[in-house]
C-alpha positions as CSV (number, residue, x, y, z in Angstrom):
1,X,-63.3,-123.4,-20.6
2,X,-59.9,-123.6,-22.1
3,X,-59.3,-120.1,-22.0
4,X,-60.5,-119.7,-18.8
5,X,-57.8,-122.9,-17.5
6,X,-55.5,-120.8,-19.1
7,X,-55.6,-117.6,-17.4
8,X,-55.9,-119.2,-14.5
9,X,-52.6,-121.2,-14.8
10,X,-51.2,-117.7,-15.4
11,X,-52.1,-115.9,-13.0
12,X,-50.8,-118.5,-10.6
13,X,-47.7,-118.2,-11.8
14,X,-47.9,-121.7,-13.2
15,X,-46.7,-121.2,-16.6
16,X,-43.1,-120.6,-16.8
17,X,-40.9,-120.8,-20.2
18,X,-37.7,-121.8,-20.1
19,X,-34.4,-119.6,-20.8
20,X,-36.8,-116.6,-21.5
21,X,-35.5,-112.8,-20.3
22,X,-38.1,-110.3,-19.3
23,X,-36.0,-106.5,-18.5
24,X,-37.9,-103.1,-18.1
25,X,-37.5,-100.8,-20.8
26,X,-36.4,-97.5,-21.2
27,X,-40.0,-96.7,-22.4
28,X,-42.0,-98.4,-19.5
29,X,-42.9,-101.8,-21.8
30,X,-41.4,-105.5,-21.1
31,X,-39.5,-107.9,-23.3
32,X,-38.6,-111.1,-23.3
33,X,-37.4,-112.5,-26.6
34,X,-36.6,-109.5,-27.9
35,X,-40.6,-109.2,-28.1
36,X,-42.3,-105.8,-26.0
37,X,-45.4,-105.3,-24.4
38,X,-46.6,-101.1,-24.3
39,X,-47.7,-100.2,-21.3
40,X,-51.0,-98.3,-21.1
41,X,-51.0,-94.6,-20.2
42,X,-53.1,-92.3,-18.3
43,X,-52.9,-94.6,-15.3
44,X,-52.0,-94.3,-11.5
45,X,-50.6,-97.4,-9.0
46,X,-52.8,-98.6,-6.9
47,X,-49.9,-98.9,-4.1
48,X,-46.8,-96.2,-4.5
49,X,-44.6,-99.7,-4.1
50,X,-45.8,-101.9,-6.9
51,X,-45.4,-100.5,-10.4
52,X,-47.2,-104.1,-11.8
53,X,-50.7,-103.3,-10.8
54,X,-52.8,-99.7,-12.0
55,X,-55.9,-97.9,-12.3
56,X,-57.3,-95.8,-15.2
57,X,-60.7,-94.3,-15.9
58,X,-61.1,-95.0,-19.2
59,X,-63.4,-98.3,-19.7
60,X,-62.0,-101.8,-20.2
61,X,-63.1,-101.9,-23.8
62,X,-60.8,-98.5,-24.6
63,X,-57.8,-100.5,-22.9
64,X,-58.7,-103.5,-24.6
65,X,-58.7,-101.7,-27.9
66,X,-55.3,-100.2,-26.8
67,X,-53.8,-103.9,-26.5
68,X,-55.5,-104.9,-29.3
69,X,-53.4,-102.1,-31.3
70,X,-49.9,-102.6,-30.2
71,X,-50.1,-106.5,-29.7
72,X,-46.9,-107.7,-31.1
73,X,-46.8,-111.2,-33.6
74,X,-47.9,-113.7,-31.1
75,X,-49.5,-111.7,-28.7
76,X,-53.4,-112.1,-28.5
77,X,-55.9,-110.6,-26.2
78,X,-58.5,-113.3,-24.9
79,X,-61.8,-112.5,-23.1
80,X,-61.9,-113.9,-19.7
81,X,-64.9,-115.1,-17.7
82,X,-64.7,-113.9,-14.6
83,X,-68.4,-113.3,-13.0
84,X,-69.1,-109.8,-11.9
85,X,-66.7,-108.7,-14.2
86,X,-65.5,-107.9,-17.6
87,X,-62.2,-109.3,-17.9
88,X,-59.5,-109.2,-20.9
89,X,-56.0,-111.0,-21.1
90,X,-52.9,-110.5,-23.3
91,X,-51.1,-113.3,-23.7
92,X,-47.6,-114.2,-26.1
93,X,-48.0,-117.8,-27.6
94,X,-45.1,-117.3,-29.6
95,X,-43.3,-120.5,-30.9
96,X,-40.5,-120.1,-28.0
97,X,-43.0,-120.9,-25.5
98,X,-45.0,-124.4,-24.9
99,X,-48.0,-122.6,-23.5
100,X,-49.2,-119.3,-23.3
101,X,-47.8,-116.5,-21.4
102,X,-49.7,-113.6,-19.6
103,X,-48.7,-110.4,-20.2
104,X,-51.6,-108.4,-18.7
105,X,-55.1,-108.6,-17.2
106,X,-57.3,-105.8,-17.3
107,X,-60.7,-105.8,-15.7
108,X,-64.0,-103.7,-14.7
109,X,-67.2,-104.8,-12.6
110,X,-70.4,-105.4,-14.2
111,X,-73.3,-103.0,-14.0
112,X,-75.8,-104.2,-11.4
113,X,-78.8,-102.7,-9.3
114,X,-76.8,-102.1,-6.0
115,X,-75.9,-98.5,-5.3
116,X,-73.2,-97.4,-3.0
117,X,-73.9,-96.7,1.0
118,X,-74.0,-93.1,0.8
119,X,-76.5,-93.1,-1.8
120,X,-78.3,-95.2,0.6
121,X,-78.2,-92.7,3.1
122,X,-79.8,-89.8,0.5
123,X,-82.4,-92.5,-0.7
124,X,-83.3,-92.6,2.9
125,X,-83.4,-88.5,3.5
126,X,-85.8,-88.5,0.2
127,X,-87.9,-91.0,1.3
128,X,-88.6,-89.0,4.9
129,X,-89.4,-86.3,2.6
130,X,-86.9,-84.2,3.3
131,X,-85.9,-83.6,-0.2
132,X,-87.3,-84.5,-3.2
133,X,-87.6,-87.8,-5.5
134,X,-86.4,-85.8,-8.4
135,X,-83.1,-84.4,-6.4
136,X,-82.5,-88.1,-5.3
137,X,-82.5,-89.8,-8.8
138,X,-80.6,-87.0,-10.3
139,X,-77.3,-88.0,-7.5
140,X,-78.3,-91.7,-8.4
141,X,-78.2,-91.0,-12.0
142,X,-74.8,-89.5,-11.5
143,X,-73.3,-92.1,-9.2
144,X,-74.6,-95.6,-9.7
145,X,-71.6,-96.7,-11.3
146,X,-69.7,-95.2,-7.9
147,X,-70.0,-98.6,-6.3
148,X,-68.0,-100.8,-8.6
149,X,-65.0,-98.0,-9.2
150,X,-61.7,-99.3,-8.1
151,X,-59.7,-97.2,-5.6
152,X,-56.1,-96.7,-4.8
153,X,-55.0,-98.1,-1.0
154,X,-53.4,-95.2,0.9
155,X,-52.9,-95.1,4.6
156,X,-55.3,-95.5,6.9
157,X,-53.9,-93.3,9.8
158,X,-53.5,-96.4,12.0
159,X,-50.6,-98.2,10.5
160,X,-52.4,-100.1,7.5
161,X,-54.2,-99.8,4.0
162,X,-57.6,-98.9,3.0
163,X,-59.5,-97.8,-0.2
164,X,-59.4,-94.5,-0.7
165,X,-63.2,-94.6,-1.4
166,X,-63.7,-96.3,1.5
167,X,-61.6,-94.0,4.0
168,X,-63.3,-90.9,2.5
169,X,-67.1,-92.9,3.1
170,X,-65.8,-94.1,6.8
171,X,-65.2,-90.2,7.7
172,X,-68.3,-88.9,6.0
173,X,-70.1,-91.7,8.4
174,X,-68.7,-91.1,11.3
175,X,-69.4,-87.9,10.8
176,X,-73.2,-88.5,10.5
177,X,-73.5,-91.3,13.3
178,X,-71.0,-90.8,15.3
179,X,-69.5,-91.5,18.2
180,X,-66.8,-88.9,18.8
181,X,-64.2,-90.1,20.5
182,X,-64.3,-87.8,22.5
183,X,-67.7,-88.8,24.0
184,X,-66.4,-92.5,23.6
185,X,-63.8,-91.4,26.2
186,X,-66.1,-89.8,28.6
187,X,-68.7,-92.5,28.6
188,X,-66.2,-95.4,29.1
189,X,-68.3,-97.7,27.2
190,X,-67.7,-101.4,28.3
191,X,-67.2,-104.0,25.9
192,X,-70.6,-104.8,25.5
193,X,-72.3,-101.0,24.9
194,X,-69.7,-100.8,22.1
195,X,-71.3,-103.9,20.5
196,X,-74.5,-102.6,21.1
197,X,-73.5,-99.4,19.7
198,X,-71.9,-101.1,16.7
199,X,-75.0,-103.0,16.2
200,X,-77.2,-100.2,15.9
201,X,-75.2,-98.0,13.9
202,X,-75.5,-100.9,11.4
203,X,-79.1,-101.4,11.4
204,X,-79.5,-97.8,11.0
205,X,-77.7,-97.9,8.2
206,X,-79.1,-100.8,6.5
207,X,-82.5,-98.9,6.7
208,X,-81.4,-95.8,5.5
209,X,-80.4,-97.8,2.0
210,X,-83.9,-99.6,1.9
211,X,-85.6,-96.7,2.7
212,X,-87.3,-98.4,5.4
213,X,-88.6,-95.1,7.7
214,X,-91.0,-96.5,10.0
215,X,-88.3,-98.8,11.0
216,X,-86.2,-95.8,12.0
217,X,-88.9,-94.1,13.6
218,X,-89.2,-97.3,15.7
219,X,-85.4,-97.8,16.5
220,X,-85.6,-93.4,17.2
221,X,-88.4,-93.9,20.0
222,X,-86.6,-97.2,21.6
223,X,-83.2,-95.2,22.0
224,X,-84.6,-92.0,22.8
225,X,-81.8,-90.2,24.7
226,X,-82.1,-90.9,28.7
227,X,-78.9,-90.4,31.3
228,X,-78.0,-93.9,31.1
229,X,-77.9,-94.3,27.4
230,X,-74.9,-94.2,25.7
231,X,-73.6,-91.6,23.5
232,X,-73.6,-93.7,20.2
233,X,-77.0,-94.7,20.8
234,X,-78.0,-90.7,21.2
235,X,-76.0,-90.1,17.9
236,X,-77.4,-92.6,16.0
237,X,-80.9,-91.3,16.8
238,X,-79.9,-87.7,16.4
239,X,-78.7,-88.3,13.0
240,X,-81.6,-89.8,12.0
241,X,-83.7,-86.7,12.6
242,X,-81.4,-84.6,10.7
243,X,-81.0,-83.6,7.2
244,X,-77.8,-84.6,6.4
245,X,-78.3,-84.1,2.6
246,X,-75.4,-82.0,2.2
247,X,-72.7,-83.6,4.1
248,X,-73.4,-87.1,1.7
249,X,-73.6,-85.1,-1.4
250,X,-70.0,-83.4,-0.6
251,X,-69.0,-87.6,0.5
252,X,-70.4,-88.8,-2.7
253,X,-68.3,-85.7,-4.7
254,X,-65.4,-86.6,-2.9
255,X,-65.0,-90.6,-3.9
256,X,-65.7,-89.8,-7.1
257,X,-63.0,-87.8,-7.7
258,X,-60.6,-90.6,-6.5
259,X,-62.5,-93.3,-8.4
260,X,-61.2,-95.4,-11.2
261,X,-63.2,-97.8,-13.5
262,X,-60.4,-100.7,-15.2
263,X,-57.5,-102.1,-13.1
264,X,-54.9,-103.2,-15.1
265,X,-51.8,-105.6,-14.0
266,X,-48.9,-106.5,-15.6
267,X,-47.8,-110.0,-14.8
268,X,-44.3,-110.4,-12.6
269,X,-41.3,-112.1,-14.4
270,X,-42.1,-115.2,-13.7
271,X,-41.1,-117.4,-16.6
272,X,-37.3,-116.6,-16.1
């Protein structure tokens, strides 16, 4: 409990020492005190703007060990509980300071039985029977730890941030469900279709993941395509009686190659 107060307090920003310097060095570590903390390699920003906060794909317990190697005298790396997570800090309780001061946090989520979307949506194409159990479990055994990687925010195309895993999954989707906006534009939706449209897009989806086909088939027949329908109602229904194996397998490919497992920050100066 203690340790966990602790942390806490850091991270807020809440424990400051008095009279102590923190500079960058020429070798990317910290001091303060003449004391320096090594900053861990083989690691990209997770924003181009903020060289305090990176990811790595190497697992919290090889950066942990990493800390644990080049701690200086007074350092110490604490285990943090922090639910869903594992979670280290290094902190300096040398005897300039009254209280502990964080250096770093370093985290990766927990193992648990959710699976990522676009799994979902190749559960769903295995359990029409479309392709095989075997083929399914093989892509699950490869990426059921895809839903807990961290990702670095890049631009969104519309003026803000987003996952990178999360802009690649958003494309592959719309790809698959649609609407274009091209049909969007020539429909002239009102306010209200595009709620509707929104709704079922989401239903489909949630379906997909629990495999749930006679719900599909259901939600197929009562939006079958007629000349007042809209067009994301006639793409969500197409989509579902298409094989879209390939285009999720190429989506599940693609955020993998972006995804990281530890994020790793480096407190701010704060205890100037």
């Amino acid at each position: 409990m203690v340790r966990k107060v602790i942390f806490f307090l850091c991270i807020c920003g809440m424990i400051m020492a008095s009279g102590a310097e923190n500079d960058a060095l020429a070798d990317g570590g910290k001091e303060f005190f003449g004391h320096t903390v090594q900053r861990y390699g083989n690691v990209v920003q997770i924003v181009d703007t903020d060289d305090t906060q990176f990811l790595s794909r190497d697992s919290v317990e090889v950066v942990r060990e990493f800390f644990e190697k080049t701690r200086k005298n007074g350092d110490r790396v604490e285990s943090v509980e922090t639910r869903g997570k594992a979670a280290y800090a290094l902190v300096y309780a040398g005897p300039e300071v009254q209280r502990p001061v964080l250096l770093v946090s370093f985290e990766e989520k927990s193992p648990d039985a959710n699976i990522h979307p676009a799994l979902g949506e190749l559960k769903a194409q295995a359990m029409m029977g479309r392709h095989s159990q075997e083929e399914y479990q093989a892509l699950e055994n490869r990426h059921k730890r895809l839903h807990l990687a961290y990702f670095r925010e890049v631009d969104d195309g519309q003026g803000g941030m987003v996952s990178e895993g999360e802009k690649i999954y958003r494309a592959t989707y719309d790809q698959v469900h649609g609407p274009t906006k091209a049909a969007m534009k020539a429909q002239s939706p009102t306010q209200s279709q595009k709620g509707e449209a929104a709704a079922l897009r989401k239903q489909m989806q949630d379906m997909k993941a629990k495999g749930d086909l006679a719900g599909m088939m259901a939600m197929a027949q009562k939006f079958n395509p007629s000349p007042n329908q809209t067009a994301p109602g006639a793409t969500a229904m197409k989509a579902a009686g298409e094989d879209t194996w390939d285009i999720w397998v190429r989506c599940l490919q693609d955020m993998e190659a972006v995804a990281y497992r530890t994020r790793i920050m480096y407190a701010p100066p704060a205890w100037k």
